[in-house]
N, CA, C and O atoms as CSV, one atom per row, in Angstrom:
chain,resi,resn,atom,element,x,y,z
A,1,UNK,N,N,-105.817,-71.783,166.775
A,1,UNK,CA,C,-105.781,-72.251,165.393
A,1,UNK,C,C,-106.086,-71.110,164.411
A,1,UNK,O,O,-105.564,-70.920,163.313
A,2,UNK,N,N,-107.011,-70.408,165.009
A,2,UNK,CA,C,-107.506,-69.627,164.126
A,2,UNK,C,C,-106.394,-68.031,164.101
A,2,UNK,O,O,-106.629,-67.133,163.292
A,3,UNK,N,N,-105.447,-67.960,164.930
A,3,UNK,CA,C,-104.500,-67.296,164.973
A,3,UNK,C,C,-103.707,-67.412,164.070
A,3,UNK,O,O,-103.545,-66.686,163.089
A,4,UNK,N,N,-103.121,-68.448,164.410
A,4,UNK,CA,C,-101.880,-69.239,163.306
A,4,UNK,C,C,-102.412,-68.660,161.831
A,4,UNK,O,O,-101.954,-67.779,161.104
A,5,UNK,N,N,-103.417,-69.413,161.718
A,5,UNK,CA,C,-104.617,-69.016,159.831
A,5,UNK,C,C,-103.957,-67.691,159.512
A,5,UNK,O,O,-103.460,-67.362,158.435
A,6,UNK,N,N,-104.029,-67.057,160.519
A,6,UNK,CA,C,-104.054,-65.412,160.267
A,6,UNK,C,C,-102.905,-64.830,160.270
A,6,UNK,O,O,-102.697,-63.857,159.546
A,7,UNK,N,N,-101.835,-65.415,161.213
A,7,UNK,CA,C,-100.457,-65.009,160.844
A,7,UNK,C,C,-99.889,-65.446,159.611
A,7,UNK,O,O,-98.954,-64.894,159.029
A,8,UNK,N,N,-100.508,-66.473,159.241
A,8,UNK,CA,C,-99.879,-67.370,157.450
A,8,UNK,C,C,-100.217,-65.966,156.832
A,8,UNK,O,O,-99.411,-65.076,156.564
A,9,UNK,N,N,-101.596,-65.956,156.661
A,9,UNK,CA,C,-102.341,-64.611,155.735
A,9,UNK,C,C,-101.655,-63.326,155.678
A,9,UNK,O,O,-101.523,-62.623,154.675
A,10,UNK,N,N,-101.177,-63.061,157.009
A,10,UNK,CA,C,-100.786,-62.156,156.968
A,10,UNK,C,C,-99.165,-61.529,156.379
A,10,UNK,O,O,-98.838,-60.435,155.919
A,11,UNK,N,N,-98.265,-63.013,156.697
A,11,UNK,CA,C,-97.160,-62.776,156.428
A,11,UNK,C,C,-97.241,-63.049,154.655
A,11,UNK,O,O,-96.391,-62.416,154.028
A,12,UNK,N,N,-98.327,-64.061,153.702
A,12,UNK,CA,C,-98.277,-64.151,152.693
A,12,UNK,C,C,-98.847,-62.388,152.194
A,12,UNK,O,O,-98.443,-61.722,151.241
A,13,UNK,N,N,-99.682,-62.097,153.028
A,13,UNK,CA,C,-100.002,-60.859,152.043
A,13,UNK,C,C,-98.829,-59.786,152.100
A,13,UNK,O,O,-98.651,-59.023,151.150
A,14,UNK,N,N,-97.852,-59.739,153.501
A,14,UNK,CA,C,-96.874,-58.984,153.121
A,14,UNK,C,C,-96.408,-59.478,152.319
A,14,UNK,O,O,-96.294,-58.512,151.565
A,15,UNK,N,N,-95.875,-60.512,151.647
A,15,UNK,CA,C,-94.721,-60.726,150.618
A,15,UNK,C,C,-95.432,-59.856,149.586
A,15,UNK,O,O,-95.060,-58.784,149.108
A,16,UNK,N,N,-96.297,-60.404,149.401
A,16,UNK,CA,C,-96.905,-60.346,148.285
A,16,UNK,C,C,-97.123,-58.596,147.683
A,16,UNK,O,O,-97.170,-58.284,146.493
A,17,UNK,N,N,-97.206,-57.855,148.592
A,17,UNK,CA,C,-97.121,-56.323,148.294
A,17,UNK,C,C,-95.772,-56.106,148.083
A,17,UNK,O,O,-95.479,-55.547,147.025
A,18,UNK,N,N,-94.694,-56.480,148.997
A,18,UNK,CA,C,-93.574,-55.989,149.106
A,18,UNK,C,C,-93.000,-56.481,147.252
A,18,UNK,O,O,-92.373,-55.710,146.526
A,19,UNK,N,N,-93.325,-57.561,146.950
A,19,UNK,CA,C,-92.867,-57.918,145.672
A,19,UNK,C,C,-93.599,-56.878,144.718
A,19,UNK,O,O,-92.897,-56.149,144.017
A,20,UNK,N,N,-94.600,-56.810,144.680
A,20,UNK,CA,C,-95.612,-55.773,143.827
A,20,UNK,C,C,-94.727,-54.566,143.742
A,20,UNK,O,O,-94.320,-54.089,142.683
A,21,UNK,N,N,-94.434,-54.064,145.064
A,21,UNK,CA,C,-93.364,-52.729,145.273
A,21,UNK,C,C,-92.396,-52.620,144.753
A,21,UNK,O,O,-92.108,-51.657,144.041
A,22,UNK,N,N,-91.724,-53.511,144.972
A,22,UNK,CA,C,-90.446,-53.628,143.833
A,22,UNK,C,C,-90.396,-53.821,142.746
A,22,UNK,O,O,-89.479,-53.332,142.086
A,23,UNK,N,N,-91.423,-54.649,142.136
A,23,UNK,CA,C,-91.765,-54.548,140.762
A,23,UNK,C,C,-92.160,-52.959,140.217
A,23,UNK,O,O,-91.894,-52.484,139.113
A,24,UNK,N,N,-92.511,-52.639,140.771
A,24,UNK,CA,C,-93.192,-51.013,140.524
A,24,UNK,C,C,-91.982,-50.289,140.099
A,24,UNK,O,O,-91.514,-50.119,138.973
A,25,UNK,N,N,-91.543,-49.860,141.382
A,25,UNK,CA,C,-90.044,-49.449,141.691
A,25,UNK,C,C,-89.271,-49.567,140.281
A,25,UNK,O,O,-89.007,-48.578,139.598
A,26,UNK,N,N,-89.007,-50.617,139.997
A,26,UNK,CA,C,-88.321,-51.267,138.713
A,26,UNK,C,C,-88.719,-50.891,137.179
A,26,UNK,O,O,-88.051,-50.812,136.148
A,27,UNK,N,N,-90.086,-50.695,137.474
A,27,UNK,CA,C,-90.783,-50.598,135.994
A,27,UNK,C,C,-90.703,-48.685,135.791
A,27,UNK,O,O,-90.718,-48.089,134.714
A,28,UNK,N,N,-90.633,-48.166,136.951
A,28,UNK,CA,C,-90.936,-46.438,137.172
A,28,UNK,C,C,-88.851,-46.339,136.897
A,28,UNK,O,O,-88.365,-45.564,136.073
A,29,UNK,N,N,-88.253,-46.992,137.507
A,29,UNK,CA,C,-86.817,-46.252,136.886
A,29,UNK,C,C,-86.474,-46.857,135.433
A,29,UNK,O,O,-85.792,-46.211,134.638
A,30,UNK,N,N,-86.979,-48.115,135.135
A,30,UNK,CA,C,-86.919,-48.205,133.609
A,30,UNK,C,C,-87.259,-47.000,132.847
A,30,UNK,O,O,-86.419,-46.387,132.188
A,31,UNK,N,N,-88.982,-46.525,132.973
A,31,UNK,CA,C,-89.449,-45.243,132.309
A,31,UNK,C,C,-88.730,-44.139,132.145
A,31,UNK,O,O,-88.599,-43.397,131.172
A,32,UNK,N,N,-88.047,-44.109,133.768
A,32,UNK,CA,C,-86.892,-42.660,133.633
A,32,UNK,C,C,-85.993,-42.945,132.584
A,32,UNK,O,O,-85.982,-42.201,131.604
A,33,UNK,N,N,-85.132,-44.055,132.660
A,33,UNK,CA,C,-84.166,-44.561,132.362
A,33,UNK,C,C,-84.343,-44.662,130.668
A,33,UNK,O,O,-83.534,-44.287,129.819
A,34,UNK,N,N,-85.541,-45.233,130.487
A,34,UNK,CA,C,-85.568,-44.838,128.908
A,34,UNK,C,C,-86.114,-43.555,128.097
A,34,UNK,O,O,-86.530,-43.530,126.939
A,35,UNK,N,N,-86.014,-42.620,128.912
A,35,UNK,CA,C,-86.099,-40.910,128.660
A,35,UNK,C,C,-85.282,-40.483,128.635
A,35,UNK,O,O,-85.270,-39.459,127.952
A,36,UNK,N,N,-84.330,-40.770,129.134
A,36,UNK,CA,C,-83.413,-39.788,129.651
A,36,UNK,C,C,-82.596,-39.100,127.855
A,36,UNK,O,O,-82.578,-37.940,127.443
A,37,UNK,N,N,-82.022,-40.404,127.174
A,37,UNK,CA,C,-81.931,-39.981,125.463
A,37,UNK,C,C,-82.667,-39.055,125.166
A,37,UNK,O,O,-82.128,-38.039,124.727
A,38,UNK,N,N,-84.133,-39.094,125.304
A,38,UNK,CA,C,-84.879,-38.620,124.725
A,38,UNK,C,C,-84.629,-36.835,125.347
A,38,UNK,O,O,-84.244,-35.794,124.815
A,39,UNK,N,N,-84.766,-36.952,125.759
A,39,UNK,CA,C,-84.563,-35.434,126.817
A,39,UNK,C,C,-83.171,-34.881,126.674
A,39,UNK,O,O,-83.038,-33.674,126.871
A,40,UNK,N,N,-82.492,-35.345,126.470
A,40,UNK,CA,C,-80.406,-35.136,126.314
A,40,UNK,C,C,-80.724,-34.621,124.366
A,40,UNK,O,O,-80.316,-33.594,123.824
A,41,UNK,N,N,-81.186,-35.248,124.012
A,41,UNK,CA,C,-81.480,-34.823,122.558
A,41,UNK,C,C,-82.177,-33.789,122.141
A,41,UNK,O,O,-81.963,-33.162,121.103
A,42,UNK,N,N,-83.261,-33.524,123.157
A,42,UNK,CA,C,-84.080,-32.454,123.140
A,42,UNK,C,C,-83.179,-30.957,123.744
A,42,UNK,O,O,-83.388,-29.794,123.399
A,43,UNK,N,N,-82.475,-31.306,124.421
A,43,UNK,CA,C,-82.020,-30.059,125.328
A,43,UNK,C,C,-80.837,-29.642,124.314
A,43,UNK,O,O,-80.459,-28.474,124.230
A,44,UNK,N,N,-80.194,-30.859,123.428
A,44,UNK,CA,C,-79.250,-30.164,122.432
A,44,UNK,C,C,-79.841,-29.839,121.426
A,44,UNK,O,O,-79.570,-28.843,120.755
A,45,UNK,N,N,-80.470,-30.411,121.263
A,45,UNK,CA,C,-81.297,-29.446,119.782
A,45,UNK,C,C,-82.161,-28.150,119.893
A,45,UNK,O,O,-82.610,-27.445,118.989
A,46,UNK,N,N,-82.262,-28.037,121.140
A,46,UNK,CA,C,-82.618,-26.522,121.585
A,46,UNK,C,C,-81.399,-25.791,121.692
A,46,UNK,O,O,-81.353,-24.709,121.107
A,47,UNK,N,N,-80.148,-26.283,122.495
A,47,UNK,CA,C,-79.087,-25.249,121.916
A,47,UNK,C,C,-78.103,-25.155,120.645
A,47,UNK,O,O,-77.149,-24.396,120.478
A,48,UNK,N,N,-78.619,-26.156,119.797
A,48,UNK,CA,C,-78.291,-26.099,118.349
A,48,UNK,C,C,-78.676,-25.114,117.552
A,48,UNK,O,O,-78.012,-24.602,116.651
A,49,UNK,N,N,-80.144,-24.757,118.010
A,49,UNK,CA,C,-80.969,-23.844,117.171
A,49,UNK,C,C,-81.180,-22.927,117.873
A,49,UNK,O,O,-82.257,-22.356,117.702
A,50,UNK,N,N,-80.368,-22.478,118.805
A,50,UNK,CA,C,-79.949,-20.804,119.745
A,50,UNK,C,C,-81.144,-20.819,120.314
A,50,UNK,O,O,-81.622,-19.697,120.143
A,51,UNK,N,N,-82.019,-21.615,121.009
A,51,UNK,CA,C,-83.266,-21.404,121.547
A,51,UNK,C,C,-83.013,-20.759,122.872
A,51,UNK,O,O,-83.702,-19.835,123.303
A,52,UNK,N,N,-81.639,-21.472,123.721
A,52,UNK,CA,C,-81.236,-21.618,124.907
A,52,UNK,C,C,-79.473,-21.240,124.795
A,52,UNK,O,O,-78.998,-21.314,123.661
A,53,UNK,N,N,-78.871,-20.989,125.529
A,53,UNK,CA,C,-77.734,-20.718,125.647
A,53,UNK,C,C,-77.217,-21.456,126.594
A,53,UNK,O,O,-77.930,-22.075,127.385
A,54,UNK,N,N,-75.765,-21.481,126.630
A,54,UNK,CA,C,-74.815,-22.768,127.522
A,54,UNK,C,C,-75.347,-22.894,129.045
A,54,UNK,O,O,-75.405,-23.938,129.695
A,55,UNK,N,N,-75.623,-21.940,129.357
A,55,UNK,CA,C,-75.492,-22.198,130.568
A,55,UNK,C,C,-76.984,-22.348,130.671
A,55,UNK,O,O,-77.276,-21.791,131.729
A,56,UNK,N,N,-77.851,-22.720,130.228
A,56,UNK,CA,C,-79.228,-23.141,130.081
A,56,UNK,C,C,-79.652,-24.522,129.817
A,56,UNK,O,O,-80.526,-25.222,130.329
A,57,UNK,N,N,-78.819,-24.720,128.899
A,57,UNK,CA,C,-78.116,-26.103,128.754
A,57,UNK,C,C,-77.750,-27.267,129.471
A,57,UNK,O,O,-77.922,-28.469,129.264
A,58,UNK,N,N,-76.884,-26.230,130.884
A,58,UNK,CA,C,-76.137,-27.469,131.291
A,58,UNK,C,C,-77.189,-27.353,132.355
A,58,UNK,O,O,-77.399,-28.369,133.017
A,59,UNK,N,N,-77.927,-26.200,132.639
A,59,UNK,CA,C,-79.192,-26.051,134.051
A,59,UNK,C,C,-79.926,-27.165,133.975
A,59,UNK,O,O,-80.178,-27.918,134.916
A,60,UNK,N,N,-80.391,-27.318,132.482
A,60,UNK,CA,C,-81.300,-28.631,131.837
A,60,UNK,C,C,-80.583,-29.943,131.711
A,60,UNK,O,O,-81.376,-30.870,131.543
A,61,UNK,N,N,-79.800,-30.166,131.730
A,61,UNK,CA,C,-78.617,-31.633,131.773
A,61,UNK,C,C,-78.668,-31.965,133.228
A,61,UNK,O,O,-78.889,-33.107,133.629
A,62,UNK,N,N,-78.426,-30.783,134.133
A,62,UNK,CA,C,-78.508,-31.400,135.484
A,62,UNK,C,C,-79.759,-31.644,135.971
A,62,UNK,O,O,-79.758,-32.695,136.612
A,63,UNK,N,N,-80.588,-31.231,135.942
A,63,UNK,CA,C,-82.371,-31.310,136.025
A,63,UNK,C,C,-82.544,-33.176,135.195
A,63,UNK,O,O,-83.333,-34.063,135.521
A,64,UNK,N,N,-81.833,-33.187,134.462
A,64,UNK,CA,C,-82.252,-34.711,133.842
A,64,UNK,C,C,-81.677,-35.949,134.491
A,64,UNK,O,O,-82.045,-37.122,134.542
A,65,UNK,N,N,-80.740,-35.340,134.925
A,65,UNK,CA,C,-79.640,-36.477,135.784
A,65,UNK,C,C,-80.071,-36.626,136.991
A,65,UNK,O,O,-79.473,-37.364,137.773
């Protein structure tokens, strides 16, 4: 009986992380995902204002992607 108890527990506490995980997962590529503008804007306005040159540019475009 007291087995059974413990396999319930156990299989509820896996769900229960595995959902946590994916929630995580989800909330960490949102963050990327809503940077990425932010960073694409930054890297052209550095070669707007000759900070960086083309091919510095696109080094930093692929680094964001």
């Amino acid at each position: 009986m007291v087995f059974v108890v413990f396999i319930i527990l156990v299989i509820i506490n896996f769900m229960v992380i595995t959902k946590g995980a994916g929630r995580i997962a989800e909330v960490g590529a949102r963050f990327v995902l809503d940077g990425m503008p932010g960073k694409q804007m930054a890297i052209d306005a550095d070669l707007n204002a000759g900070l960086i040159g083309e091919d510095e540019a696109k080094r930093r475009r692929t680094e964001v992607t």
